[in-house]
C-alpha angles and dihedrals in degrees: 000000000000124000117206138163118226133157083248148346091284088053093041096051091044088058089047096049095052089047091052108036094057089065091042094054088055098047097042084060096038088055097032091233146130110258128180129158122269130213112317144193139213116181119182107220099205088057111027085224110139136195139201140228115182114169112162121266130245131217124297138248133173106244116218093215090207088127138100096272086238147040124231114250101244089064107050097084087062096037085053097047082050093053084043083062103042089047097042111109089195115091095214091050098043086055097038090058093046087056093050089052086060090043097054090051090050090058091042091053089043084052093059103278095115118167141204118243144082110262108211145144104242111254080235115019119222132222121350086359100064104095150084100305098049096053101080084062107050112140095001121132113247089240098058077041096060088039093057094050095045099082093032107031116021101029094036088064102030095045120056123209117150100187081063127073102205084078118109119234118202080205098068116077089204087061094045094051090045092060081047089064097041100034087082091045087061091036089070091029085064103038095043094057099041082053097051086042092058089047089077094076117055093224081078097056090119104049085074088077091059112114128246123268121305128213 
């Protein structure tokens, strides 16, 4: 139950959304899970009038509440692109805002944020990452990593040339099945690097105990 002021209903639902998204974005990260809103209800209380909001509801999963109950506000842009992904059905989306996680932590670490760790992909990955698609990858930097998707990967979906192969058709089941291998590659690639990123301030010492993706 949250209790806002607004002109009207518009007014009073949009408070109340930019006060909501933002935890869902950091949970949606903390627990590596997809996370929309469900039905909801705004009642204004002068008047008794209700309204609706029914959007449909996605899978469930039990939430181990052990994080800061918030997330800091330079990182929210990075920590909603990361629940777009996890709750994008298209395979070409759901890549393409993984990728934009990584490349907002790159900006931010050519801006000054440097961390301190070794950004690899594990000689034998552990867990949900050790199969097929990660195999290519085995002992390579995330960065080499991220190069070598740019051209094929990243650009291939986001930019459209037909007189060129290298783009990406959603018509082609050989394309689509191509962003499916490499869709997990970018899954640990993103988290990996928004963890290690929190990591720099100490309010974000638990979150190093969350578990890697899940598919």
């Amino acid at each position: 139950l949250m209790r806002v002021r607004g002109q009207d209903f518009r007014e009073a639902e949009r408070h109340g959304l930019h006060a909501v998204l933002p935890i869902l974005s950091w949970w949606s990260f903390c627990f590596d899970v997809a996370l929309d809103l469900g039905p909801y209800e705004i009642l204004e209380e002068a008047s008794g009038i209700t309204l609706w909001n029914l959007p449909s509801l996605g899978r469930h999963k039990p939430l181990d509440i052990r994080f800061p109950a918030a997330s800091q506000p330079k990182h929210r842009f990075l920590l909603a692109a990361y629940r777009e992904a996890l709750n994008a059905t298209n395979p070409f989306y759901r890549f393409l805002s993984f990728y934009r996680v990584a490349e907002g932590i790159r900006r931010l670490r050519a801006s000054g944020e440097q961390v301190n760790a070794v950004e690899r992909i594990p000689e034998a990955a552990q867990g949900a990452d050790a199969d097929e698609p990660m195999k290519p990858y085995y002992g390579k930097k995330f960065t080499a990593v991220l190069d070598e998707l740019r051209p094929t990967m990243r650009n291939a979906i986001a930019h459209m040339n037909p007189l060129e192969e290298d783009t990406l058709m959603a018509d082609n089941p050989e394309d689509v099945l191509r962003c499916g291998r490499a869709t997990p590659v970018m899954h640990h690639i993103a988290r990996q690097m928004l963890l290690n990123q929190l990591r720099l301030d100490p309010a974000y010492a638990a979150v190093g105990a969350t578990n890697g993706p899940s598919r």
